[in-house]
C-alpha positions as CSV (number, residue, x, y, z in Angstrom):
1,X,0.0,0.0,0.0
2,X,1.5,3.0,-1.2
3,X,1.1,6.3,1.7
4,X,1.1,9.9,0.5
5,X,2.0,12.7,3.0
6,X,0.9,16.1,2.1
7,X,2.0,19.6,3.3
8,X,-1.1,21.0,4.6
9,X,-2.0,24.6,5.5
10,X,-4.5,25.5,7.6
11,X,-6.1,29.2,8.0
12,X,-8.4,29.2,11.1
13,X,-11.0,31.8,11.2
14,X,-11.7,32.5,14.9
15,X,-15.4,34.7,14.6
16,X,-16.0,36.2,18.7
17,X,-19.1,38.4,19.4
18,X,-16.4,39.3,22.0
19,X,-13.7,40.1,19.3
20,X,-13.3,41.4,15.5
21,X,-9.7,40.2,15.7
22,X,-9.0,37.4,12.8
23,X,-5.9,35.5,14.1
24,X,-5.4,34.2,10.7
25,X,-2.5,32.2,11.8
26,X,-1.1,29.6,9.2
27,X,-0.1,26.0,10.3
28,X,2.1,23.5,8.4
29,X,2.1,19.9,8.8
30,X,4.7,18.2,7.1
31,X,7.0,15.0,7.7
32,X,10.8,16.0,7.8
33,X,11.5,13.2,4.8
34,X,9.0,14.3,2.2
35,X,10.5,18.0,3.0
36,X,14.1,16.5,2.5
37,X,13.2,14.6,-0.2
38,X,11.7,17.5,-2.0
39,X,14.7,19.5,-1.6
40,X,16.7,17.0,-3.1
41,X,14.1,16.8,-5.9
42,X,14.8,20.6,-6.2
43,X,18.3,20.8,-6.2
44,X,18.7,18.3,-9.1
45,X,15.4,19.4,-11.4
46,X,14.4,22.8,-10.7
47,X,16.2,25.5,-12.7
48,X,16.0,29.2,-11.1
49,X,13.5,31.1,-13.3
50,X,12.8,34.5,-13.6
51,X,9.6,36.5,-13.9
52,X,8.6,37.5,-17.3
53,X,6.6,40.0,-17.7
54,X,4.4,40.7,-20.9
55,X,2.4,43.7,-21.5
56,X,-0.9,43.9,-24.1
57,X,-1.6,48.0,-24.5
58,X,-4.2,48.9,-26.8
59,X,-4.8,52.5,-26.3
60,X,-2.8,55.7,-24.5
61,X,-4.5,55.7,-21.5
62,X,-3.0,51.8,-21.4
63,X,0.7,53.2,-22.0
64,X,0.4,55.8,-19.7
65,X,-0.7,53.5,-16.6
66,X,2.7,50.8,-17.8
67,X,4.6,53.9,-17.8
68,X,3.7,54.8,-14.0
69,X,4.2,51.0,-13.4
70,X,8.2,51.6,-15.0
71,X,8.7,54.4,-13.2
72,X,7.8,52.8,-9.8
73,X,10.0,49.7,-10.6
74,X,7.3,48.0,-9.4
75,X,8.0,44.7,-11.5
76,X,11.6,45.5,-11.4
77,X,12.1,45.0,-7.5
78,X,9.1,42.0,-7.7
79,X,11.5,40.3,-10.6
80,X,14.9,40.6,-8.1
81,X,12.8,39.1,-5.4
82,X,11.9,35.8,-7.0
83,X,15.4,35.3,-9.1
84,X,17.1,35.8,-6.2
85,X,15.4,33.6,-3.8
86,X,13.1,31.1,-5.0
87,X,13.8,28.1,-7.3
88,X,10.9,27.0,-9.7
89,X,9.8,24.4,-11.6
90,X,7.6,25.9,-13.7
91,X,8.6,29.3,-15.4
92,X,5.8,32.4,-14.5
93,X,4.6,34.9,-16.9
94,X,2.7,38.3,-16.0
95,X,0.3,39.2,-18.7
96,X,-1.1,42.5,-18.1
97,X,-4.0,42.8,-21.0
98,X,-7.6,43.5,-21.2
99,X,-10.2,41.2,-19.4
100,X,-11.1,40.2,-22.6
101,X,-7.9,38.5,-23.9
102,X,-7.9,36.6,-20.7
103,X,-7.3,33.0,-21.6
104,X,-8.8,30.4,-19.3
105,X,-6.2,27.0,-18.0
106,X,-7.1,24.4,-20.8
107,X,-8.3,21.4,-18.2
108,X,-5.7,18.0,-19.2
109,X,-3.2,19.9,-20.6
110,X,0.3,20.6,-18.9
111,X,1.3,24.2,-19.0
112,X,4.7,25.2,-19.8
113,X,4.5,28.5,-17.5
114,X,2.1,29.9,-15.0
115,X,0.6,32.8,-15.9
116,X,-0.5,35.4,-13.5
117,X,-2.9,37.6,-15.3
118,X,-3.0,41.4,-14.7
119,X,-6.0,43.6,-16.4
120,X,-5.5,46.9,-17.5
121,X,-9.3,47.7,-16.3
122,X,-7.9,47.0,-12.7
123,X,-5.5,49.0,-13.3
124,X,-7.1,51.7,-14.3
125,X,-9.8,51.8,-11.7
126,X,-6.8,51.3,-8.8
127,X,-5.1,54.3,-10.1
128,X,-8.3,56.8,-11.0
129,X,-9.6,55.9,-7.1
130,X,-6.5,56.9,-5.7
131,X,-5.7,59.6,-7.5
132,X,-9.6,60.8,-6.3
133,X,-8.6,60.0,-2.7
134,X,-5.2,61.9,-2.7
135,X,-5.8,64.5,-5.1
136,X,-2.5,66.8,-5.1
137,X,-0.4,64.0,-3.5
138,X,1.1,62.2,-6.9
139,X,4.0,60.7,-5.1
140,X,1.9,58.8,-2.5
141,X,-0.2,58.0,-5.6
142,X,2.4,56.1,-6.7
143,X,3.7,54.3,-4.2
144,X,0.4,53.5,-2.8
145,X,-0.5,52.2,-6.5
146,X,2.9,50.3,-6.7
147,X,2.1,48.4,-3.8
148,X,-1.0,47.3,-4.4
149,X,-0.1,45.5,-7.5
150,X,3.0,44.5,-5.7
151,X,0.4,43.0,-3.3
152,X,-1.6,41.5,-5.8
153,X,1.3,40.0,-7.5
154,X,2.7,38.1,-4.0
155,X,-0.8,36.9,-3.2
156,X,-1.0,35.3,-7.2
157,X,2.3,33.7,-6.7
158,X,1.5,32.2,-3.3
159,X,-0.9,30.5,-5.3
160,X,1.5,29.6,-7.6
161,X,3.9,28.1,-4.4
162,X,0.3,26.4,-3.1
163,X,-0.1,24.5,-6.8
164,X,3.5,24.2,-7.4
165,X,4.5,22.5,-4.1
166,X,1.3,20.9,-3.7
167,X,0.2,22.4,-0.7
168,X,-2.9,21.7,0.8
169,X,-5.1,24.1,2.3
170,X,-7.8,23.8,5.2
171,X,-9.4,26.9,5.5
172,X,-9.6,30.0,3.7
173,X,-6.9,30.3,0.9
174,X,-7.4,34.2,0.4
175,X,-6.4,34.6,3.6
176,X,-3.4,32.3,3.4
177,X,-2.5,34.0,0.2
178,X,-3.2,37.4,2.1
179,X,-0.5,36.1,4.5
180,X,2.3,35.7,2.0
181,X,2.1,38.8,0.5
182,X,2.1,41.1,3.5
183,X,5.0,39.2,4.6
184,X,6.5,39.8,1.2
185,X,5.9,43.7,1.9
186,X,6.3,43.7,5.2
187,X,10.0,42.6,5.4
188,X,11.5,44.4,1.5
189,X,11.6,47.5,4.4
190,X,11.3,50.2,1.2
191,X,8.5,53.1,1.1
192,X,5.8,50.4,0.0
193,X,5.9,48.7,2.9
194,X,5.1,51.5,5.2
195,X,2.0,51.7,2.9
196,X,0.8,47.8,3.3
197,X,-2.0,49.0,5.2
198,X,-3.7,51.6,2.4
199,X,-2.4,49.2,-0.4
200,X,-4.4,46.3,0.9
201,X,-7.2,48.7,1.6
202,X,-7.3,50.2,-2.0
203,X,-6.4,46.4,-3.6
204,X,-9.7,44.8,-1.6
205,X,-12.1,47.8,-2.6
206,X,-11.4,47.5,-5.9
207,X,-11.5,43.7,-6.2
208,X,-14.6,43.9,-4.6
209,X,-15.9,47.0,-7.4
210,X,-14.8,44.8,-9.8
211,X,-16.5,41.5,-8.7
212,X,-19.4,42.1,-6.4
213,X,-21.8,42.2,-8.8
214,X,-21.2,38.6,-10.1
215,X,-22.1,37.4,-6.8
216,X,-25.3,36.9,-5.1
217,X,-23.4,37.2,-1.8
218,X,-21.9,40.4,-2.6
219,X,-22.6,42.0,0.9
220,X,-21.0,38.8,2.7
221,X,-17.7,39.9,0.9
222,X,-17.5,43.1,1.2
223,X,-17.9,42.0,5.3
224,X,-15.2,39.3,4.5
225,X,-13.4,41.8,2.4
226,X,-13.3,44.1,6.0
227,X,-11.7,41.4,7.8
228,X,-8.9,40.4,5.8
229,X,-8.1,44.1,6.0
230,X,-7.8,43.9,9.6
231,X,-6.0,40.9,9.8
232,X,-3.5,42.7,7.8
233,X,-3.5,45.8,10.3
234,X,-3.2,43.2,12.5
235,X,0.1,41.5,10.7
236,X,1.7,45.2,10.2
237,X,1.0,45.5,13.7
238,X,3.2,42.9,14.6
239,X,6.1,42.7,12.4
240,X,6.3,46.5,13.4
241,X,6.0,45.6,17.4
242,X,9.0,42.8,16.4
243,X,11.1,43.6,13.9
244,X,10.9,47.6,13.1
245,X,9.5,50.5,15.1
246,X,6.6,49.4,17.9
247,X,5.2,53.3,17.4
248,X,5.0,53.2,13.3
249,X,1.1,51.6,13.3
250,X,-0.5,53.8,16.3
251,X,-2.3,55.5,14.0
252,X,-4.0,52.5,12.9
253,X,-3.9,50.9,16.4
254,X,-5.9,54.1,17.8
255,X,-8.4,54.0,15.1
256,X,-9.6,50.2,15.5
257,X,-9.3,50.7,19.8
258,X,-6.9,47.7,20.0
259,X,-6.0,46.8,23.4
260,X,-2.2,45.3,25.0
261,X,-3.8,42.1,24.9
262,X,-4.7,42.1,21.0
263,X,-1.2,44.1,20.3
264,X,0.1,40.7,21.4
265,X,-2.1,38.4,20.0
266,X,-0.8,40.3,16.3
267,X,2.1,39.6,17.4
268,X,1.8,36.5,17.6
269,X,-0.1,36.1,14.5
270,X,2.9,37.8,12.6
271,X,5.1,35.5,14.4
272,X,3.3,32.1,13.6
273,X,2.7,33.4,9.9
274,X,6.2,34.2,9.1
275,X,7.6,30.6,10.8
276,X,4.8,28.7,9.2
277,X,5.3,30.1,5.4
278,X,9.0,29.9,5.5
279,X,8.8,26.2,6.7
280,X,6.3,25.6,3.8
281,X,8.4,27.3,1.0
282,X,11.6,26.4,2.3
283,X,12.3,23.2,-0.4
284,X,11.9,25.9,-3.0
285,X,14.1,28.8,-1.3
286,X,17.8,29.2,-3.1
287,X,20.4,28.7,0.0
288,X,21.1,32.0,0.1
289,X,17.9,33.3,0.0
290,X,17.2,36.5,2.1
291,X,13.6,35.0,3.7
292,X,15.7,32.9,5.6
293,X,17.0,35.8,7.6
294,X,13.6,37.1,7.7
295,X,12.5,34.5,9.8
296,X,15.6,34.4,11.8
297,X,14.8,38.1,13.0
298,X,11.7,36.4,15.3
């Protein structure tokens, strides 16, 4: 009888009518030889690929948006990240095209990249709703902008990881993916990362402007949607009480009436979801790779 050990992840939702606090915390259960033997399957198959990214303008207003995009280096410092610390399997491709040209996964047929797709509509609608919220500020614009995608981008390629590395997931896998990419942020320690909070904010509101009227449960994600936000407060929170500056998120800390007791339970959360992602990915981390520090700093 042939056994088959999977590496699970699990993202617990604990709801409280005594608490809003989502301690999204991320658990790995894994056997120490299918990690070893995965990293030996790595080592000898895997090839480190880097990020392609593939652009599908069709008017101005399209060329103008990739040119803020350039100008941010927003792919640029995404595309140093993953050559310099992961090793893939498969190769991944950005396209960044019109909703239309979107191409759904053939089922029974092996692709020979991942593609992460990126629409210019998004896009559009991200930047025009910032640019309405902080009208005279075009550098906070910007970086505000540039994170978000940069958010989106992480949470797409944790997916990727998930798929890639077969991980199984028991819970809710937008939060998981919400997980890896404010770690991602979190710890690059450049001006987008002291904006997590308002890129996650902008990148939910327009997901859900985008996608809310497919559903029949719209109002259900837009309360779901309000959550996730938090937890990521909640994650900022704590990487900034353990790694940075404990002051930086006081703003944020005032304004949802958080208490010592839920300072340390983000905290703990950031804690938990730092050790428990760079266990999961670690097979697929180059030796030298920069997220093993990262976790080191707990």
């Amino acid at each position: 009888m042939n056994t088959h050990t999977k590496t699970t992840i699990k993202t617990l939702f604990f709801l409280s009518t005594l608490s809003w606090l989502l301690p999204l915390s991320l658990y790995i259960e894994a056997s120490e030889n299918v990690i070893a033997q995965t990293q030996t399957s790595s080592k000898k198959d895997a090839v480190t690929q880097h990020l392609l990214v593939q652009a599908f303008p069709e008017s101005e207003q399209d060329t103008e948006i990739l040119k803020v995009l350039e100008e941010t280096k927003t792919f640029q410092r995404i595309k140093k990240i993953v050559s310099s610390n992961f090793i893939l399997n498969t190769p991944i491709q950005l396209h960044i095209l019109h909703a239309k040209d979107i191409q759904q996964p053939q089922p029974n047929i092996e692709p020979k990249f991942n593609v992460i797709p990126l629409s210019f509509n998004f896009l559009h609608t991200l930047h025009q709703g910032l640019s309405n919220k902080y009208e005279h500020q075009p550098e906070v614009i910007n970086i505000i902008f540039s994170a978000s995608i940069e958010f989106y981008v992480w949470s797409e390629f944790a997916d990727y990881l998930i798929k890639e590395k077969q991980l199984e997931i028991i819970g809710d896998s937008y939060a998981t993916k919400d997980n890896f990419a404010a770690i991602m942020l979190l710890n690059q320690n450049n001006p987008n990362s002291d904006y997590i909070a308002d890129a996650s904010e902008a990148y939910l509101l327009i997901r859900h402007t985008n996608t809310s009227h497919l559903s029949q449960h719209s109002q259900n994600e837009l309360q779901l949607d309000q959550l996730r936000y938090k937890h990521i407060i909640c994650l900022t929170l704590g990487f900034d009480q353990i790694i940075q500056n404990p002051e930086i998120e006081r703003l944020h800390l005032n304004s949802f009436s958080w208490d010592e007791d839920k300072i340390d339970q983000c905290k703990n959360s950031y804690s938990l979801v730092m050790k428990n992602w760079h266990k999961a990915i670690s097979p697929a981390l180059q030796e030298e790779s920069v997220i093993h520090h990262w976790v080191n700093l707990l």
